[in-house]
C-alpha positions as CSV (number, residue, x, y, z in Angstrom):
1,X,33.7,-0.2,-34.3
2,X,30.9,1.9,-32.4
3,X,27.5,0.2,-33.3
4,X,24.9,3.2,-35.0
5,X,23.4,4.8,-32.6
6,X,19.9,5.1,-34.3
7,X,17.8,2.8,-33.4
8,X,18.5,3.8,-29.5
9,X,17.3,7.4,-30.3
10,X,13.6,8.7,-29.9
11,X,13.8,12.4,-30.4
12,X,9.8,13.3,-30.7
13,X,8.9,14.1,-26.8
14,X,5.1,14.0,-26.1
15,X,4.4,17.3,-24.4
16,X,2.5,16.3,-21.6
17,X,2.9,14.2,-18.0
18,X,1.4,10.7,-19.5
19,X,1.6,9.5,-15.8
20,X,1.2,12.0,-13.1
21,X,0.7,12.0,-9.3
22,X,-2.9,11.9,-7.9
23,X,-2.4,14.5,-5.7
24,X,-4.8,12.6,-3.4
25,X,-3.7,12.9,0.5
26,X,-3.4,8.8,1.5
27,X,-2.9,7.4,-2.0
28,X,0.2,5.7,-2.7
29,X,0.8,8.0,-5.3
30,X,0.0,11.0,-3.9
31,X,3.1,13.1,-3.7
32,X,4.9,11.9,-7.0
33,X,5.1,8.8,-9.5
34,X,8.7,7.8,-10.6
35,X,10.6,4.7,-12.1
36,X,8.8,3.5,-15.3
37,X,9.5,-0.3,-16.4
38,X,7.4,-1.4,-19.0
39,X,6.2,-4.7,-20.3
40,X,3.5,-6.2,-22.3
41,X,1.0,-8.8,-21.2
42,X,-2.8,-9.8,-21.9
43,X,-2.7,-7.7,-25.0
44,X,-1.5,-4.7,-23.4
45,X,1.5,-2.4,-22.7
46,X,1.8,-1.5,-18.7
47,X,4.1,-0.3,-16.5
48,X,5.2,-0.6,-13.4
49,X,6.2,2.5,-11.4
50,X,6.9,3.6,-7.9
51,X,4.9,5.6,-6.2
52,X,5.3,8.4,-3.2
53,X,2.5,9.6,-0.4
54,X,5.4,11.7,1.6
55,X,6.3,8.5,4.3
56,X,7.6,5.9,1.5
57,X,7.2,3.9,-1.6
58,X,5.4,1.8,-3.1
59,X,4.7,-0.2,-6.7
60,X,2.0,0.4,-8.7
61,X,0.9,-0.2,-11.8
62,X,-0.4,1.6,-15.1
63,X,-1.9,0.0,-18.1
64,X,-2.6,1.5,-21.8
65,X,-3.6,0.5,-25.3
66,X,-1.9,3.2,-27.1
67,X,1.2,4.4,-25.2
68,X,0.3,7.8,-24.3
69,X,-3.1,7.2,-22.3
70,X,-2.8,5.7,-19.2
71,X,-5.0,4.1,-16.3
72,X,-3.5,3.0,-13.4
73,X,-4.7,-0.1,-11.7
74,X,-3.8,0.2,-8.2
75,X,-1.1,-0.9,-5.7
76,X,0.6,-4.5,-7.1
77,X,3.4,-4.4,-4.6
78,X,3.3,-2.1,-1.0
79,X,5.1,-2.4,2.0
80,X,5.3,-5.3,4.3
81,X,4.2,-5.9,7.7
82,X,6.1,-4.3,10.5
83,X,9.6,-6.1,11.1
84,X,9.8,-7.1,7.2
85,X,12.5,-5.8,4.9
86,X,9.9,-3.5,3.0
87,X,8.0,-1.9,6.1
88,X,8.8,1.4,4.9
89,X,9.4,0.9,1.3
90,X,8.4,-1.5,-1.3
91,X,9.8,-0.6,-5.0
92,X,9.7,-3.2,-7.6
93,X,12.2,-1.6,-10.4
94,X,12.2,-4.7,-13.4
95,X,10.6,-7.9,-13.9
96,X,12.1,-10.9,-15.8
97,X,11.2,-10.2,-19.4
98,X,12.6,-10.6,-23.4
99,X,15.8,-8.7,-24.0
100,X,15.5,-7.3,-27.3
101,X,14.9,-3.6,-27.7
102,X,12.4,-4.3,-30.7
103,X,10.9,-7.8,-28.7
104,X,7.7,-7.8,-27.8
105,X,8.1,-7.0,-23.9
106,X,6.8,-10.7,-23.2
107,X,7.5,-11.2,-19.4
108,X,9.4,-14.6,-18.6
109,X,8.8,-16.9,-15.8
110,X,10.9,-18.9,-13.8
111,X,9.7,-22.3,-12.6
112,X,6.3,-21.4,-12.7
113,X,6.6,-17.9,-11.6
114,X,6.7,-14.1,-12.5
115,X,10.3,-12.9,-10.7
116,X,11.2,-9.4,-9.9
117,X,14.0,-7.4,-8.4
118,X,13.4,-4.8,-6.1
119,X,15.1,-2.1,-4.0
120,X,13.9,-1.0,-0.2
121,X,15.2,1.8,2.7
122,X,15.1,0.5,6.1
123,X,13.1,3.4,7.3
124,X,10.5,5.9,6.5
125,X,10.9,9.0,4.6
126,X,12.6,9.9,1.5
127,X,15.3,7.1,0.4
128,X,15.9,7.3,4.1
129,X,18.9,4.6,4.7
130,X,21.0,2.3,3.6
131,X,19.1,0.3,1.0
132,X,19.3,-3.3,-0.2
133,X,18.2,-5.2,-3.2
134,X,16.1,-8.6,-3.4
135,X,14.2,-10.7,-5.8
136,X,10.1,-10.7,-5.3
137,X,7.4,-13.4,-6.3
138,X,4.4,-13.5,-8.1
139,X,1.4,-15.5,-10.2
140,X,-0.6,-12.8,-11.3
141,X,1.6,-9.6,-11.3
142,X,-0.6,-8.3,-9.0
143,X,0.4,-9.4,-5.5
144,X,4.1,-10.2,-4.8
145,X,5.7,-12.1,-2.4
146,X,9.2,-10.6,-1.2
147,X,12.3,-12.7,-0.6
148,X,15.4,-11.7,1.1
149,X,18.1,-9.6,0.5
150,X,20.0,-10.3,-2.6
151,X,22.9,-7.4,-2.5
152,X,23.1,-5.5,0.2
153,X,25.6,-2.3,0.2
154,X,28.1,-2.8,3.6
155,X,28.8,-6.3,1.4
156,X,30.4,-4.6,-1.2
157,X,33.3,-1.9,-2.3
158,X,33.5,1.7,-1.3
159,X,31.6,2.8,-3.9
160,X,28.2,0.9,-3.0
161,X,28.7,1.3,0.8
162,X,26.1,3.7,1.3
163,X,23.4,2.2,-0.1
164,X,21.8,0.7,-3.2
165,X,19.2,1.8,-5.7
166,X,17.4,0.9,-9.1
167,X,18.1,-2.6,-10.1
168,X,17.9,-4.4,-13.7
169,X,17.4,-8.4,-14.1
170,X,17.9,-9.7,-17.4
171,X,18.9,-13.5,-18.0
172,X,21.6,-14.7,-20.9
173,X,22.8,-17.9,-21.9
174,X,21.8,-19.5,-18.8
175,X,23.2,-16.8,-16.7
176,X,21.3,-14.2,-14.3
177,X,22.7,-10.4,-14.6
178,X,21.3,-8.0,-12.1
179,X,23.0,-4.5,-12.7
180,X,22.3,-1.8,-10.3
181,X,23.2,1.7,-9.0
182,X,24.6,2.3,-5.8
183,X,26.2,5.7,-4.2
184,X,29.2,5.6,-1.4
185,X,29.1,6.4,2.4
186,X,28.6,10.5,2.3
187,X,25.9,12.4,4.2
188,X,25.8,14.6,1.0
189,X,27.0,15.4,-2.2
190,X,27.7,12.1,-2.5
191,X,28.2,9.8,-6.3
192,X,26.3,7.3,-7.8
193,X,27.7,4.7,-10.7
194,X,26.5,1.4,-11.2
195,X,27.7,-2.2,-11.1
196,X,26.9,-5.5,-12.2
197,X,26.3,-9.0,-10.1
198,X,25.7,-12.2,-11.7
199,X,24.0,-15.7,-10.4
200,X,24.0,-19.3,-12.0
201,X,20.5,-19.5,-10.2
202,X,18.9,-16.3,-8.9
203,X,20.4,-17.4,-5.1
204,X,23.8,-17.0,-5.2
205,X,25.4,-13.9,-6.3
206,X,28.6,-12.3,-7.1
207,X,29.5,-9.0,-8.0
208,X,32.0,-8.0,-11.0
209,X,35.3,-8.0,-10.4
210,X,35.5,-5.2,-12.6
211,X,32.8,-2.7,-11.2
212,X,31.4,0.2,-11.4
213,X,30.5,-0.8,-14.9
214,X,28.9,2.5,-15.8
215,X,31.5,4.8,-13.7
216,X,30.4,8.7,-13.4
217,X,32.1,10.7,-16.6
218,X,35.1,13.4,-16.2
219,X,34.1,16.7,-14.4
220,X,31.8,18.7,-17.2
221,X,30.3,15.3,-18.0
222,X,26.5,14.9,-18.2
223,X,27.1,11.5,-15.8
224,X,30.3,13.2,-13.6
225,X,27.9,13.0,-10.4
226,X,25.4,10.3,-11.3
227,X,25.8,7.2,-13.4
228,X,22.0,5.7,-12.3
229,X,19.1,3.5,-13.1
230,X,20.5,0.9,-15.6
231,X,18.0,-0.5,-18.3
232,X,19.9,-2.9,-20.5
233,X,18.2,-4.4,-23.7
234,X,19.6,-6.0,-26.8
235,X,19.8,-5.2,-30.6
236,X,21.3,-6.3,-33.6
237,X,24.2,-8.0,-31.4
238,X,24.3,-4.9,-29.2
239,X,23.7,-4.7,-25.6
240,X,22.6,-1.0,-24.5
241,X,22.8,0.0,-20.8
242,X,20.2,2.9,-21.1
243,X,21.0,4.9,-17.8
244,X,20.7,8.4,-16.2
245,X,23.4,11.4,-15.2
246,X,23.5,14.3,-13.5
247,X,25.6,17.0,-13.7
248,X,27.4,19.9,-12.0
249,X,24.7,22.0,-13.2
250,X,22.0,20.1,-11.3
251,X,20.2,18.9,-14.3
252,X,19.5,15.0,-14.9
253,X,19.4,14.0,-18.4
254,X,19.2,10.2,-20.0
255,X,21.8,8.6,-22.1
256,X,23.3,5.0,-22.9
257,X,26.7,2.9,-23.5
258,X,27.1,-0.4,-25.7
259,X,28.5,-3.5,-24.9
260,X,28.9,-7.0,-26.8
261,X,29.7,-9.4,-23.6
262,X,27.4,-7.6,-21.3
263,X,30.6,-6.5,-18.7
264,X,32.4,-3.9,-20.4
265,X,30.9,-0.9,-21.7
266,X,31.6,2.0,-23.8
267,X,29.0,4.8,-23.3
268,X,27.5,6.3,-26.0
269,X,28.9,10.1,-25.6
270,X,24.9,11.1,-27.1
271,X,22.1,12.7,-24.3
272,X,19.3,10.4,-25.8
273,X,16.8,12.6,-23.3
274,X,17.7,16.3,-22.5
275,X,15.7,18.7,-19.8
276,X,13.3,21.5,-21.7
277,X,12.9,24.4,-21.2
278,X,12.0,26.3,-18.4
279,X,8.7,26.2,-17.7
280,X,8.2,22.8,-19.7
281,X,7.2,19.3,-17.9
282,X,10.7,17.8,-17.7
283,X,12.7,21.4,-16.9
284,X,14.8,20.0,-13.6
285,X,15.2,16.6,-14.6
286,X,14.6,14.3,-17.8
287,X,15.9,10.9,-16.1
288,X,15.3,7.1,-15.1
289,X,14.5,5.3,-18.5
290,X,11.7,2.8,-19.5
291,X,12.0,0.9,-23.0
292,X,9.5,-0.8,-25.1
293,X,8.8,-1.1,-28.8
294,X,5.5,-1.4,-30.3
295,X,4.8,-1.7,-34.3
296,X,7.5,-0.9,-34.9
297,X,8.5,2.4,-33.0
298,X,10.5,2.8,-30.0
299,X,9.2,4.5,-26.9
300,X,11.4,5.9,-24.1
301,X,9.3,6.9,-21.0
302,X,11.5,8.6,-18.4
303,X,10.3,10.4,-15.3
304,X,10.0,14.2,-15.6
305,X,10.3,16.8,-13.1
306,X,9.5,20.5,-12.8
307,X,8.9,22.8,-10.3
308,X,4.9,22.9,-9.5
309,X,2.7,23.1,-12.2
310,X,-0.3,21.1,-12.1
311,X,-2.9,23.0,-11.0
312,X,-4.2,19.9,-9.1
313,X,-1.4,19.9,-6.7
314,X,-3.1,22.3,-4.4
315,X,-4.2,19.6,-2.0
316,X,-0.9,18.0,-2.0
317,X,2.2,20.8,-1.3
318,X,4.8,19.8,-2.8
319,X,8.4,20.8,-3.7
320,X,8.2,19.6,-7.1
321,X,5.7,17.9,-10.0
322,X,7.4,14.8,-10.2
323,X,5.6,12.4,-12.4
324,X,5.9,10.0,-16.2
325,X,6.3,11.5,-19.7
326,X,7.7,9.9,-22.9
327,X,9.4,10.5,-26.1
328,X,9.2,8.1,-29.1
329,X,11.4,7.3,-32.5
C-alpha cells in the first residue's frame, strides 16, 4: 500500500526570498545562493548553502531563530589551495544528522567528528567539468577539512559518466548510504537521475547494483529530464527521497518517492513544490529541497529562481535572481 502522503506536504509558501544573494562584487555569495540543507545545533536552526561570485562555489552558512529570518555567518567551507580537489569549487551538500522527518535535526558525529559529503568541478566557472564526490571534516562546523574522492563519475555506468552532483549521507543500521545525482557524457541537453552507493565504514564504497534509483519519469513527466538533489528522511516506517525534476517545459519543480528498504523506490506521482506565477520569486524554477521540522510543523526550503527582480542586483548583472525561499505544513 502507498504510505499517506501528508505529512510530506507543506502547501503554505512564504512569499519572499528568505535567503538571497548579496549582490556584493567579491563575496562568495555574490551572484546567487543555492542548495539549502538544514540542521539544528546550539539552539538554533541553520543552514548550509552554496554560494556563487561568477568563478565558483563555495559553502556558507545561515543561521535563524524562527525559520523565516535569516543571518548568514560567513564562509564555513571555500575552496582549497591550488592543486587540491576543491581549487575551483567547494560545495558541502549534507552533513551526518538524525533521519526522521519530524527529529530534531541533531547533527551526528563520527569518532569524534562532524562528517560531510560534498561535491566539486575540477575547474572554474559554472559546474565547469566532470565532478566528483568526497566526504569533508570538521570540529566546529565552521572550518572543514576535505578528504578524497569518494565517487567519482568515469568509475561508474553510463549514466553518471559525465559528472556527479548533489549528494545525501544518511547512516542505518550500521550501514553508510550516500545517494546522489549524476548526468551522462553529453555537451548538452543532457539527463540527470540519481543513484545510491553504500559503505560498511565511510571508506569503501559501492554503488547499487540496481541504479538509477530515482530514474527520470516518461516523456510529459515533471522529472522526464532531471531526477536531482536527493534528500532522504524517515517517517512513520517510511523513507522519503525528497528530490527535484525538470521538465520539457523548462520548469523545475520539487517532488518525492517512498521506500521501506531504502533501495527501491516508488515516487510519489504529487509536485510537493510547484513554480508561481510569473512574476513571483520562484517563476523559472521551484527546486533542490531542504527539510526540517520544528514544533511541530514541517518546513521545506527550496531554492527559487526568477528572472531579475531585486532591485539590489544592480551592482551584480546577472541572468537570473537565484536565491532561498520556503514553504511550510
Amino acid at each position: 500500500m502507498h504510505p499517506d502522503p501528508t505529512p510530506i506536504r507543506t502547501p503554505i509558501k512564504a512569499p519572499h526570498l528568505v535567503l538571497a544573494p548579496s549582490f556584493r562584487r567579491g563575496a562568495f555569495d555574490s551572484h546567487a545562493v543555492d542548495c539549502p540543507f538544514l540542521f539544528a545545533h546550539a539552539g538554533r536552526t541553520c543552514m548550509a548553502f552554496v554560494g556563487w561570485d561568477g568563478a565558483g562555489y563555495q559553502t556558507g552558512l545561515a543561521s535563524s531563530t524562527d525559520m523565516l529570518h535569516w543571518t548568514t555567518e560567513g564562509v564555513i567551507f571555500g575552496r582549497g589551495p591550488r592543486g587540491s580537489i576543491t581549487e575551483h569549487n567547494a560545495a558541502l551538500n549534507c552533513i551526518l544528522r538524525d533521519n526522521a522527518l519530524y527529529g530534531p535535526g541533531k547533527l551526528r558525529r563520527v569518532d569524534g567528528r562532524y562528517i560531510a559529503a560534498y561535491h566539486a568541478y575540477p575547474q572554474a566557472g559554472y559546474e565547469a567539468g566532470p565532478a566528483v564526490i568526497g566526504l569533508c571534516y570538521s570540529d566546529d562546523l565552521r572550518g572543514w577539512e576535505a578528504g578524497p574522492p569518494i565517487l567519482r563519475p568515469e568509475d561508474g555506468a553510463g549514466w553518471e559518466n559525465g559528472g556527479l552532483y548533489k549528494p545525501w549521507l544518511l547512516e542505518h543500521d550500521g550501514l553508510y548510504y550516500l545517494f546522489y545525482n549524476a548526468k551522462e557524457r553529453a555537451e548538452r541537453g543532457w539527463h540527470e537521475q540519481t543513484g545510491l552507493a553504500t559503505s560498511p565504514d565511510l571508506v569503501h564504497w559501492t554503488r547499487y547494483e540496481g541504479n538509477p534509483v530515482i530514474p527520470n519519469g516518461a516523456t510529459g513527466e515533471f522529472d522526464a529530464i532531471f531526477a536531482s538533489d536527493p534528500c532522504v528522511l524517515h517517517h512513520a516506517g517510511v523513507w522519503w527521497l525528497f528530490y527535484y525534476g525538470l521538465a520539457a517545459d523548462g520548469h523545475a519543480r520539487d517532488g518525492a518517492a517512498w521506500s521501506r528498504d531504502l533501495r527501491h523506490w516508488t515516487k510519489s506521482g504529487e509536485i510537493l513544490i510547484d513554480i508561481g506565477a510569473p512574476g513571483s520569486i520562484d517563476a523559472v524554477y521551484a527546486h533542490k529541497p531542504g527539510i526540517i521540522a520544528k514544533d511541530g510543523v514541517l518546513y521545506h526550503y527550496y531554492c527559487a529562481v526568477s528572472h531579475p527582480l531585486d532591485p539590489r542586483q544592480g551592482e551584480i548583472e546577472y541572468r537570473e535572481t537565484r536565491g532561498i525561499a520556503v514553504a511550510h505544513s
